[in-house]
N, C-alpha and C positions, 0 to 999 in steps of 0.2 A: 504494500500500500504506500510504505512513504516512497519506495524508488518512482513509482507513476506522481508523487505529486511533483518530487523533482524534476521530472522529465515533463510534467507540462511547464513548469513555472520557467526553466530553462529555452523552452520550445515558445513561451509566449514571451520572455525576455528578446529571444532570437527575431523572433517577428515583429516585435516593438522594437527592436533596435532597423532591421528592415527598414521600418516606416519612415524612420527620424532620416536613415541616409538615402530615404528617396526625395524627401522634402529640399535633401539640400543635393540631392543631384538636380534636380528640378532648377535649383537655381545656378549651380555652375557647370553645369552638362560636360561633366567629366571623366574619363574612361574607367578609373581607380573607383569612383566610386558607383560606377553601376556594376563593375566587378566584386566589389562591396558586399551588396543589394544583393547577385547573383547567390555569393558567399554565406551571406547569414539567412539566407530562408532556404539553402542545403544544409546548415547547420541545423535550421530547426529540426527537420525535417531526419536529420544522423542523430541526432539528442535518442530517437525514441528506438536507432539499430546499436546504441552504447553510447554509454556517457563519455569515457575519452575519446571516440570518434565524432561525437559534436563538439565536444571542449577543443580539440586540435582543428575542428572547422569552424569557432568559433574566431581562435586566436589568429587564424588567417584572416577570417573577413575582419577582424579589428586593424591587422597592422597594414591590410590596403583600402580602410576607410580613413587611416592617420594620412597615410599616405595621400590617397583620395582629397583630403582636408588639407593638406602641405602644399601640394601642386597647385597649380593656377589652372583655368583653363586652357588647352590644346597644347598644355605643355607632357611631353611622354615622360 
């Protein structure tokens, strides 16, 4: 019972984090972070085939939404 409440609470973090980096992809339409976006809603989605298999897809989509965030636009 508690591994399923982690795996949602983790699963709807993943998709609330999604949300917030579409918001700002929206506003600087940039490659990293819709690589992002792509990232954390496979994460949610790996949360519920193992927990270190979302946690390691999580920490990816985190360090190319910094990334995402760092860049300017149409910059690679």
């Amino acid at each position: 019972m508690s591994d399923t409440i982690v795996k949602i609470f983790l699963s709807l973090l993943s998709l609330g984090a999604a949300v917030w980096t579409y918001t700002r992809w929206r506003k600087k339409k940039n490659l990293w972070l819709m690589l992002a976006l792509v990232t954390l809603v496979l994460a949610a989605a790996a949360f519920w085939l193992g927990l270190v298999n979302g946690a390691f897809m999580a920490v990816v989509a985190l360090a190319l939404l910094f990334l995402g965030l760092w860049t300017r636009r149409g910059a690679a």
